[in-house]
VOGU-3710 file (C-alpha; in Angstrom, 3 decimals, decimal comma):
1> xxxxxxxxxx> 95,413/113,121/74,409  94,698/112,896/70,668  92,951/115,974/69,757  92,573/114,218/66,383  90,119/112,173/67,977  88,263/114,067/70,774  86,769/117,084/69,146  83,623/117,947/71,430  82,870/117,734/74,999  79,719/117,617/77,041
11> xxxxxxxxxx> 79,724/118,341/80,747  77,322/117,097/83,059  76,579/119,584/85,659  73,661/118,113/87,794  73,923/120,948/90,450  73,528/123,261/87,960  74,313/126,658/88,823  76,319/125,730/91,633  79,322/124,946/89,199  78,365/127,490/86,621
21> xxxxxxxxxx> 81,586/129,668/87,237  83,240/125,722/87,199  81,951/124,857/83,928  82,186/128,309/82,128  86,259/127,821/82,778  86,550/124,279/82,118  84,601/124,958/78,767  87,288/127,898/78,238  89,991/124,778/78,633  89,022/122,762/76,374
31> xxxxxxxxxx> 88,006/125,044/73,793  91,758/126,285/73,877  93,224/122,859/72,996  90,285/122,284/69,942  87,596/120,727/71,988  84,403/122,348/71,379  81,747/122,071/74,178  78,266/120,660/72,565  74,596/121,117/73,838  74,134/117,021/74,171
41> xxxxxxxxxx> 75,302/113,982/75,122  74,694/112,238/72,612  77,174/114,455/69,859  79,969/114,079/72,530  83,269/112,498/72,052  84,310/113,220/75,840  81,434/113,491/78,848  83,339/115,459/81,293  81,249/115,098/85,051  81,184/117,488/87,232
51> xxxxxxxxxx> 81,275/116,684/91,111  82,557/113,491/92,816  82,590/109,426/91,820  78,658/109,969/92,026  78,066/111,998/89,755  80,505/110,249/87,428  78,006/106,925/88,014  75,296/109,339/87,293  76,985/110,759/84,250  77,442/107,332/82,717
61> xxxxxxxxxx> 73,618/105,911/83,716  72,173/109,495/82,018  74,171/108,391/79,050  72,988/104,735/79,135  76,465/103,553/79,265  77,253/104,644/76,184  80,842/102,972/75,291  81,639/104,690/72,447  82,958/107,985/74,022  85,103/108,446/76,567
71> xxxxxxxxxx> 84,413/109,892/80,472  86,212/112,376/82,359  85,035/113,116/86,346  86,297/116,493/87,575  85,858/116,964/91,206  85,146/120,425/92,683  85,899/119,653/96,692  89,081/118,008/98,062  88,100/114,710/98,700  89,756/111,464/97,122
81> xxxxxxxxxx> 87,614/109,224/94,683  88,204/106,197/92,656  86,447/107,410/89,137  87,635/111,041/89,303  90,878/112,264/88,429  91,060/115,782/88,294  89,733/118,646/90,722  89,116/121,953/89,782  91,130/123,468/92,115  94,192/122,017/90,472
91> xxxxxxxxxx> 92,837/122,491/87,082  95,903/123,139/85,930  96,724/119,078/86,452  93,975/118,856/83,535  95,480/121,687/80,861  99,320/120,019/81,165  97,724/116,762/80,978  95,986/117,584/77,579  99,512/119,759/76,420  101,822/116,741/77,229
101> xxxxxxxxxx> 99,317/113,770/76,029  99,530/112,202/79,648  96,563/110,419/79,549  95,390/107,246/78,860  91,978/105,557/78,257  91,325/102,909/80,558  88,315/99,913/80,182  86,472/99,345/83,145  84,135/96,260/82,761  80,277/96,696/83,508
111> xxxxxxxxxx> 77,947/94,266/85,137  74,824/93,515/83,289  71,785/92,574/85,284  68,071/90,688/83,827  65,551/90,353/86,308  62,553/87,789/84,927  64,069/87,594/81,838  63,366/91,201/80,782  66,060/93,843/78,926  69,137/93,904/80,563
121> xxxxxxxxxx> 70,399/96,976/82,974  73,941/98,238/83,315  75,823/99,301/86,373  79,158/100,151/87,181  79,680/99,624/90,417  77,711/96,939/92,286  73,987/95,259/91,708  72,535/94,247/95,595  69,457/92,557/96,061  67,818/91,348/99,737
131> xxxxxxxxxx> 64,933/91,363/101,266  62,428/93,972/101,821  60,919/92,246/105,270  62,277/91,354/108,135  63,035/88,118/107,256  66,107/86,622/105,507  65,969/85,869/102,068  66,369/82,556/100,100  67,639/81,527/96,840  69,203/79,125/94,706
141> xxxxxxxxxx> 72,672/80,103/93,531  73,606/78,850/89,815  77,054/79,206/88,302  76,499/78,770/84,582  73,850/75,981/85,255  75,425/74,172/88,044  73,511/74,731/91,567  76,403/76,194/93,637  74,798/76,712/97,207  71,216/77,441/98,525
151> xxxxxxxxxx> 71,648/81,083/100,208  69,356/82,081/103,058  70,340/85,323/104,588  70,158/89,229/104,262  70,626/89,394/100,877  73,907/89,186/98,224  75,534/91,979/96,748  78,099/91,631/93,006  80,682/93,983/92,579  82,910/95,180/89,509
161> xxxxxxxxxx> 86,303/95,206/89,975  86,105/99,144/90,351  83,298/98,750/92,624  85,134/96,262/95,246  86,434/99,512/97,076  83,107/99,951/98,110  80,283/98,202/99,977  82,272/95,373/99,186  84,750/95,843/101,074  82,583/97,032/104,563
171> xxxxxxxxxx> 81,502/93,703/103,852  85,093/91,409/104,054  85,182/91,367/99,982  88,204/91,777/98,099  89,925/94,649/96,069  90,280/93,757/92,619  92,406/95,215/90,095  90,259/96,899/87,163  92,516/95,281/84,607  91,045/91,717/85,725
181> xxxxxxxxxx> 87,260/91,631/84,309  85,881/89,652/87,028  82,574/89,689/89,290  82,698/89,718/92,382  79,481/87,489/94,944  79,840/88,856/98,483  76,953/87,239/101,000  75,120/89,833/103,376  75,071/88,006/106,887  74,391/84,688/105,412
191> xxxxxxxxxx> 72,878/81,846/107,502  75,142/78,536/107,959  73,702/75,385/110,213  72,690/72,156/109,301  69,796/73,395/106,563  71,557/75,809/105,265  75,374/75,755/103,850  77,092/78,094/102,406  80,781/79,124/101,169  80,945/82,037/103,778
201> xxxxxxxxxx> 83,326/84,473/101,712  83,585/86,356/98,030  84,340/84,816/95,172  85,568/85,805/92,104  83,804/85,195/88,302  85,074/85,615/84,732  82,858/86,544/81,950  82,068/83,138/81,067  80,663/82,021/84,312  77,037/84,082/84,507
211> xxxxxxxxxx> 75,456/84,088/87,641  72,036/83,315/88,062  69,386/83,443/91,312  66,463/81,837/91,885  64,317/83,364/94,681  62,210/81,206/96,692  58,494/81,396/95,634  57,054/80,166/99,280  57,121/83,217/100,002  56,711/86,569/98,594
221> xxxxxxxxxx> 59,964/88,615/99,641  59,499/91,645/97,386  63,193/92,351/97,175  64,946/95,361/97,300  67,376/95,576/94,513  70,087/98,226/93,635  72,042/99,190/90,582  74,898/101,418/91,506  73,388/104,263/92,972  69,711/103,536/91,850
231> xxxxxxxxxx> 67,120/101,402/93,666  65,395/99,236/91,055  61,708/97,797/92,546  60,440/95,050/90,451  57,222/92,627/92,319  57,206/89,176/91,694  60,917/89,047/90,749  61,749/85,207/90,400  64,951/85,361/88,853  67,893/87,281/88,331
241> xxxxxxxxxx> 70,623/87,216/85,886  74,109/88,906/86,200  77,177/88,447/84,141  79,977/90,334/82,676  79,140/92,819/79,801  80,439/92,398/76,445  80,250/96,485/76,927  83,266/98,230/78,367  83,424/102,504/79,948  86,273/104,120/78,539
251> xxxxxxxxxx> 87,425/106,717/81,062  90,418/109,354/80,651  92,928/109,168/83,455  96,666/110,543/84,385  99,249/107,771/83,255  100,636/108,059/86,660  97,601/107,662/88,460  96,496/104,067/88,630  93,805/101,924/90,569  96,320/101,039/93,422
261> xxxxxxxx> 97,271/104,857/94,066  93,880/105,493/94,840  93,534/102,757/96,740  96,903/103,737/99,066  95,316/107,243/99,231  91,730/106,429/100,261  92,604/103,222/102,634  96,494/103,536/103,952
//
């Protein structure tokens, strides 16, 4: 890692004193090797998260997805994750990481999401929308301006390539390797008869292929919408727009520890 370039560090803690004695040594780490803990967020070169992959989706939402730092996740239990790298109780992983430059800053592509035309939201992992009664939802699906299909069903869910692991793949979706900066459409129990027709399995995106949904005004569904980890509620919503993100989330991860390790570690 080039000190020359990281000088401060900012670790978000959101169980507070519950990793005190966690954060007190980590700041004692990187103080050693000339990174300087700051105060806020927003003077940080590195945000360092503290807990598993969600609070690393939290840590980069607090921060609105700020892409011109660099995140770290540190876990403090033994579980696997997909964002997080490093636990504390092998912090010593971290310290001959930093001594022998063995990491590397990876991209990870965000989806951004416009509901009735208004300011864009990020997320990182997955946007979801269905419907809020017990009734299935329909909507016109657009590919750049072309009417693809006319869903009726639970509800559709749009994954990052980092968030396939996920609820996308409970639902039959596809892993997708980080490095291709794709979004993923993955139908939630979709309805297929003679009215209604659609493809019946994920598909993939690039950046120049938006996505845009047109909900059904017969009736007032009141979706339920989700951005990561965060439930969005917007009435009235009409249309929604999701495409790639010109913005990319620059994490810091061990050279030997790609995408498809985690993957053998979490699913084989």
């Amino acid at each position: 890692m080039n000190n020359n370039i990281y000088k401060t560090v900012y670790f978000f803690a959101p169980h507070g004193e519950e990793t005190r004695e966690v954060h007190d040594e980590l700041s004692d780490i990187f103080s050693r090797h000339g990174i300087e803990e700051v105060g806020a967020s927003d003077d940080a070169d590195i945000i360092a998260s503290i807990g598993g992959d969600g609070e690393f989706l939290q840590s980069v939402r607090k921060n609105n997805f700020r892409d011109d730092c660099v995140y770290l996740g540190i876990a403090v239990d033994g579980a696997n994750y997909f964002y997080v790298d490093f636990h504390y109780r092998d912090i010593k992983t971290l310290e001959e990481a930093i001594d022998q430059d063995n990491l590397d800053v990876r991209n990870y592509p965000l989806l951004e999401v416009s509901i009735n035309d208004n300011k864009p939201s990020y997320c990182l992992n997955e946007f979801t929308l269905r419907s809020s009664i017990v009734k299935t939802i329909k909507m016109d699906v657009y590919i750049n301006d072309f009417l693809f299909e006319q869903f009726n069903g639970d509800g559709i869910l749009i994954a990052t390539p980092t968030g396939s692991t996920g609820y996308n793949k409970s639902l039959g979706g596809s892993v997708v390797d980080p490095l291709i900066h794709a979004m993923q459409v993955t139908e939630l129990a979709s309805v297929n008869n003679n009215t209604y027709r659609t493809l019946g399995t994920s598909f993939l995106l690039n950046k120049e292929r938006p996505l845009t949904l047109l909900i059904d005004k017969n009736l007032d569904y009141y979706p339920i919408m989700s951005l990561d980890n965060e439930a969005i509620s917007v009435r009235n919503t009409e249309k929604v727009e999701v495409s790639i993100s010109d913005k990319l989330i620059k994490t810091l991860k061990l050279k030997d520890n790609t995408f498809w390790h985690k993957a053998q570690r979490n699913f084989l």
